[in-house]
N, C-alpha and C positions, 0 to 999 in steps of 0.2 A: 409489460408490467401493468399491474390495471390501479387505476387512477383510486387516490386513496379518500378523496372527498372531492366535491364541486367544486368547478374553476372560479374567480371573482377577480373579472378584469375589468379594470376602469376604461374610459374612452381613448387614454394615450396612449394604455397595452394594446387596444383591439386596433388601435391607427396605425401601429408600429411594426403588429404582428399580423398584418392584413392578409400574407401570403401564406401563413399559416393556420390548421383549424386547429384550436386546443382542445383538449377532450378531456383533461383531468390534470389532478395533480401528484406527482410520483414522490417529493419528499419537498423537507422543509427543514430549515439549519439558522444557525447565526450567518451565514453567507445569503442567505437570501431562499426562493423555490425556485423546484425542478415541477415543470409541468412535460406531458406527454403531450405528443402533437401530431399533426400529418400535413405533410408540405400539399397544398389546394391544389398546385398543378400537378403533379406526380402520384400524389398518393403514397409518397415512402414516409415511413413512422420516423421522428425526432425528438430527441428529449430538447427542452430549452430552458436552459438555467437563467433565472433572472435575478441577477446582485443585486441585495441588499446596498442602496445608497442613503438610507435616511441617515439625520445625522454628520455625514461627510461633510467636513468646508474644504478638504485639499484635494477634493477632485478624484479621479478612478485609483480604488483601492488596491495595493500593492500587489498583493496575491492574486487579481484580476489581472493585472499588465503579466506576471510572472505567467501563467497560466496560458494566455494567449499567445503572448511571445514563445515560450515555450513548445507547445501545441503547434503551431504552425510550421516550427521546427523539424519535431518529432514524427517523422511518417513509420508506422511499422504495424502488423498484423496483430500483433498482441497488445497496441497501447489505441485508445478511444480518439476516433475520430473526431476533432472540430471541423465543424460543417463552414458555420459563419459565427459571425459576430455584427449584431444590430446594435448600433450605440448614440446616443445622444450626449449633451449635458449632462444628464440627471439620471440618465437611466442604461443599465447594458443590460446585453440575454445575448448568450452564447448558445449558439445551436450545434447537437450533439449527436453522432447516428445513437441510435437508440439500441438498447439490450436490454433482456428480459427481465433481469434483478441483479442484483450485487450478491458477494458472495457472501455475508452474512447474512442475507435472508436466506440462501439454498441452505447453509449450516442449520440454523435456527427451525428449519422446515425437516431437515434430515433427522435433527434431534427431535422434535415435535412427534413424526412419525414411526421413526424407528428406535431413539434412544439410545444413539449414537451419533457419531461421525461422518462423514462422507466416507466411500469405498475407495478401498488402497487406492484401485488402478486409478481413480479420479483425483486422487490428492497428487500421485506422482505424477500424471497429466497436469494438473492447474501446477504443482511447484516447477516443471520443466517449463511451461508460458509465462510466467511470472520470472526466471530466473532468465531467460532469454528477452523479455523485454526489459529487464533490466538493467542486463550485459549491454542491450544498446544503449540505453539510458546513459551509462556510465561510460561507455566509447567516446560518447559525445556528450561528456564531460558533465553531466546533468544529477543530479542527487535528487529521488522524489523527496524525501524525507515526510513521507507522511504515508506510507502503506500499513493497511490493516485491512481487514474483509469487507469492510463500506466501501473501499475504495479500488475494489477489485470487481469489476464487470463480468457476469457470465450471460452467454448466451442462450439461446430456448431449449436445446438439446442437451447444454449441461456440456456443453466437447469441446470451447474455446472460452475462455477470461483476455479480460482486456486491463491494465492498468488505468486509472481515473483520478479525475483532483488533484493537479499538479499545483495548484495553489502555493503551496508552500516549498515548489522546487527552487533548486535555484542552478545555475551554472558555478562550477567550481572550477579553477584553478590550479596547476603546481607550482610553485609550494602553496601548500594549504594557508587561505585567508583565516582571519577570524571571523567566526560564523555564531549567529543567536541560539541560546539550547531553548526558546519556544518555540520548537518544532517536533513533530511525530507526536501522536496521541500516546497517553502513559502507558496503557499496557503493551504499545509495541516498541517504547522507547528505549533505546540501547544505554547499559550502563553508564558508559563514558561521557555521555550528554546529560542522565542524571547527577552523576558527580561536578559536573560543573566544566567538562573537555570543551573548548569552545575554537579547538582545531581539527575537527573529527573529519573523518575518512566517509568514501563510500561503504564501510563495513556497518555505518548506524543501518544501512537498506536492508544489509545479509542479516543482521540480528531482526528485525521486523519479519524479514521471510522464514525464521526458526521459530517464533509467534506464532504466526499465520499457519503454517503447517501445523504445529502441535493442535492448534485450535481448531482446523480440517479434521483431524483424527479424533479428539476427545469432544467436539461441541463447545468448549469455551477455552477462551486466553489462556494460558499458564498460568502469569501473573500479574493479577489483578488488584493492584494497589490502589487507595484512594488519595494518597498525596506522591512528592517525590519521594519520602524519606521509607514510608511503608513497600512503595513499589521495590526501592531498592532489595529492603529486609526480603521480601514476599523472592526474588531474584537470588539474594546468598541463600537462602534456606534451603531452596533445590541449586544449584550449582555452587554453593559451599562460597565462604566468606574470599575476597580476595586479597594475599599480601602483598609485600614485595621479593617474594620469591615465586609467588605466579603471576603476580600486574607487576614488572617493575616502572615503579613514579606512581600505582594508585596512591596511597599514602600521600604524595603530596596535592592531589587533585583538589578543588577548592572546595570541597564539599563532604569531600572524606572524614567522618567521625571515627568513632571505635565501637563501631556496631557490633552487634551480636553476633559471634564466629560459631558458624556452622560447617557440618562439612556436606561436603555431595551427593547426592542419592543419584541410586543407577538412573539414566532414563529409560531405560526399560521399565521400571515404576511407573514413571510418569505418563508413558503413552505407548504400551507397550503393542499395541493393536501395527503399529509402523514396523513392527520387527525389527531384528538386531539392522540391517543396512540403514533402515531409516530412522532407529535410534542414532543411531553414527552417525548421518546424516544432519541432524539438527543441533547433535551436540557439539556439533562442527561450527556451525552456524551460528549459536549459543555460549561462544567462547565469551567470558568478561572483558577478559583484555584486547582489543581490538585488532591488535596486532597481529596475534593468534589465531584468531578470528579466521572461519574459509572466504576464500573469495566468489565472488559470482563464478569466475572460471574454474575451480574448484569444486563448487559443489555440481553444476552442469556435468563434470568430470567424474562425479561420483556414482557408486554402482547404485544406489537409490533409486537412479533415475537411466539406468540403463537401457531399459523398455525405448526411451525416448531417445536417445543417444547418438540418434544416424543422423550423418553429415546432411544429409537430405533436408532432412527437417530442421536442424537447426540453419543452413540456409534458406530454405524459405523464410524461417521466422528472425534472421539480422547477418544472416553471411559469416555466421562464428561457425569455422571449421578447427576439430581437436581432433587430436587422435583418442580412439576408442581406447576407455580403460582399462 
């Protein structure tokens, strides 16, 4: 990925990061910058993120401990390698193998030049590496809770994604603890955490990857709201209002009004370029009620993604063996 403006490092970056040559910088957030590097001895390219500590009086910020603890955990072909971690008092940078762009720049670049989406066989490739890194995710007991296309890694070829930004994972439990709804960016956030569910499932992940896909096929998000309450509306308007004869308990959720009752449109409407399987596919994904909802093991199981479907490959990529469906 080529550096997006001039590096500016003070004398305690350049003493800290003595082993590495920086060359630019790859992005910029409330968490801090990502600059591009190359290890002095070796010559191999590394991204190295450097958090955001001004400010702090209580010391390494949350989503950093998650993130590292996490990540050291986590070994698998589809999720981003942590290299190291440099840390001081005052200051961390987490060193990261490096890849080409996130998957919303390749979108953004596919729209740009063609006026569209990514190509089927590429969507169903990146949704089968994304659904198997997440099956492990979720083995081992892990909830990213925060996927969308920034946070999905591709490589130079376009033929491997990588899951990224664990920041906001966390290790989950049975029975389910109570857990914060500040998590997942809004347009990939699952109903049930909109309304206020604050015992949610691994199924908030499967409703981000029914996002994520529609947004690979059509160039942008489905729904794109600017607060909680619009995201909602923008979410019943295509998948139709929910009661309690198809959410039983929405109605009591802590956040449930009496919104505007709309009913369903085909999703073949909505992104119809995915064909009827992988209309199916997402509208599976896309359930309101979580419960309903498909699971990681179910949609991997789906003909959607049958292309991908050999025992082969989904053992390389986390040892999930199914039988073909």
């Amino acid at each position: 990925m080529a550096a997006t403006d001039a590096v500016t490092l003070d004398a305690i970056d350049r003493q800290l990061l003595g082993n590495f040559d920086v060359r630019g910088k790859l992005g910029e957030g409330s968490y801090g910058v990502v600059f591009r590097a190359v290890i002095s001895s070796s010559g191999a390219e590394v991204a190295i993120k450097k958090l955001r500590m001004d400010g702090l009086s209580e010391g390494v910020p949350a989503t950093c401990i998650r993130e590292v603890t996490l990540l050291q955990e986590l070994h698998h072909k589809y999720i981003v390698r942590l290299l190291d971690v440099i840390a001081t008092k005052r200051r961390i940078y987490l060193v990261f193998e490096l890849l080409a762009e996130d998957l919303r720049a390749l979108i953004q670049r596919s729209v740009k030049s063609t006026g569209k989406g990514l190509p089927l066989s590429q969507i169903q490739l990146f949704s089968f590496q994304v659904l198997v890194a997440l099956w492990y995710c979720h083995e081992n007991r892990v909830l990213h809770r925060d996927l969308k296309p920034g946070n999905i890694l591709v490589n130079g070829d376009g033929t491997q994604v990588k899951l990224a930004d664990f920041g906001l994972a966390r290790a989950f439990e049975l029975p389910l603890c109570t857990y914060t709804h500040e998590v997942i960016t809004l347009w990939y956030r699952a109903p049930e955490i909109l309304l206020g569910e604050k015992h949610y499932t691994p199924a908030v992940d499967v409703w981000s990857v029914g996002c994520i896909v529609i947004e690979m096929a059509v160039g942008k998000s489905p729904f794109r709201g600017d607060s909680e309450a619009t995201q909602l509306q923008k979410i019943f308007s295509v998948l139709g209002t929910p009661n309690e004869l198809t959410w039983p308990g929405v109605t009591q959720l802590k956040r449930f009004t009496n919104f505007t009752v709309s009913n369903s449109v085909p999703m073949m409407s909505l992104c119809p370029m995915l064909g009827p399987d992988g209309c199916d596919f997402v509208s599976r994904a896309l359930m309101c009620d979580p419960k309903q909802r498909a699971t990681v093991d179910d949609l991997l199981a789906h003909p959607f993604l049958a292309a991908y479907a050999t025992v082969g490959e989904a053992a390389a990529g986390a040892g999930h063996r199914r039988e073909a469906s």
